[in-house]
N, C-alpha and C positions, 0 to 999 in steps of 0.2 A: 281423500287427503286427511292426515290425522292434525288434530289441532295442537299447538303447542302449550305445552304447561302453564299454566298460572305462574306470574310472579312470586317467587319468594321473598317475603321482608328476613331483612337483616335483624339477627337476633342481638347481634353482637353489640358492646355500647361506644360510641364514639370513641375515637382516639382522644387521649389524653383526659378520657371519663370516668370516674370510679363507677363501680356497680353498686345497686342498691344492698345494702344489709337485710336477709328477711331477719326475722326476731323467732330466737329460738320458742323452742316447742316447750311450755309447762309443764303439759303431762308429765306425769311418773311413767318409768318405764318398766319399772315391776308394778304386778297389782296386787296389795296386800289387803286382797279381800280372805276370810276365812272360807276351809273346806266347810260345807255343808252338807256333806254325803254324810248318809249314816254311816255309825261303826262296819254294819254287813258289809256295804258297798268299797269303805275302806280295806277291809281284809281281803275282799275278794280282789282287790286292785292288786294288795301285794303280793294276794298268792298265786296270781297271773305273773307278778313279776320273776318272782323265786322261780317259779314253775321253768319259766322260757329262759333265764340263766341255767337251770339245772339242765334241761336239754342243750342249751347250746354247748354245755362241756360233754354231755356223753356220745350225742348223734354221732358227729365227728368220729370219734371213736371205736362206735359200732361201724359206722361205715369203711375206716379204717379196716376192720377185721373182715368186713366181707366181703374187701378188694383184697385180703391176702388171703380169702380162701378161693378168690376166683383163680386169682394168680398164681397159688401154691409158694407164697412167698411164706417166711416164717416171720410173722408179727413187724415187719416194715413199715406198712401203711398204717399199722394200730399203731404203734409208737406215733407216725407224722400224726394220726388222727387224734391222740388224746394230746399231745403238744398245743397244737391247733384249736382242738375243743376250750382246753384250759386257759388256755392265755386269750379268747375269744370272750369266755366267760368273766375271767376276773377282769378285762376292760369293761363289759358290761357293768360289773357290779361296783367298780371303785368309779362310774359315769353316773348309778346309782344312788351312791353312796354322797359323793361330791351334789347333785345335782340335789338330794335331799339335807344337804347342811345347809345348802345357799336359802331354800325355802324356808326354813328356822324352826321352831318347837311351832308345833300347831294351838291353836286357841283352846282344842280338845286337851291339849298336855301338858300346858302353862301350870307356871306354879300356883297360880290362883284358883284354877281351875283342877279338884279332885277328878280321877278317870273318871271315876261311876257317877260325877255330878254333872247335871245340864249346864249349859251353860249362863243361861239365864237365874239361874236358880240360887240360892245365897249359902254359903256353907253351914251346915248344924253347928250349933254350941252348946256345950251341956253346960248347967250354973254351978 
């Protein structure tokens, strides 16, 4: 014979009871620590990014073309595939594009901060 459940307590607060407030959360919800990756690691980030935008507008495309050589259609599915390809692409890059304004000039590109100078490091002055 199987036993029957545990009592459940009532969650819920009394009739005619307000509930407790919790107290919102401090934390920041962006973290505006600086990138720290080298410049290498940088460009190799974005030439990943470029990279897989640029496929995403062609593949489509070529695929397009090699379902209208399967098919013996005349450029049908190449037209739906670069349609496709392109407008798949420029959401990527205007999601790109937006998602790096919100992040803002990096500490590497501030105006304080020359490209070629560390960031540590105090700008030259000639007398």
């Amino acid at each position: 014979m199987a036993c029957p459940p545990p009592p459940v307590e009532d969650k819920l607060p009394a009739p005619g009871t307000r509930r407790k407030q919790t107290p919102k959360s401090t934390t920041p919800l962006v973290d505006k620590r600086r990138d720290d990756r080298s410049p290498l690691a940088l460009a190799y980030g974005w030439a990943v990014r470029i990279t897989s935008i640029s496929l995403e507008m062609v593949v489509p495309g070529l695929i397009g073309l090699w379902i209208d050589r399967q098919l013996g259609t005349v450029l049908l599915f190449l037209v739906l595939g670069v349609i496709v390809g392109v407008t798949t692409g420029m959401l990527h890059l205007v999601r790109l594009a937006a998602a790096a304004s919100r992040r803002g000039p990096s500490a590497r590109t501030s105006p304080d901060n020359h490209p070629n100078q560390r960031p540590n490091e105090r700008p030259k002055t000639t007398p």
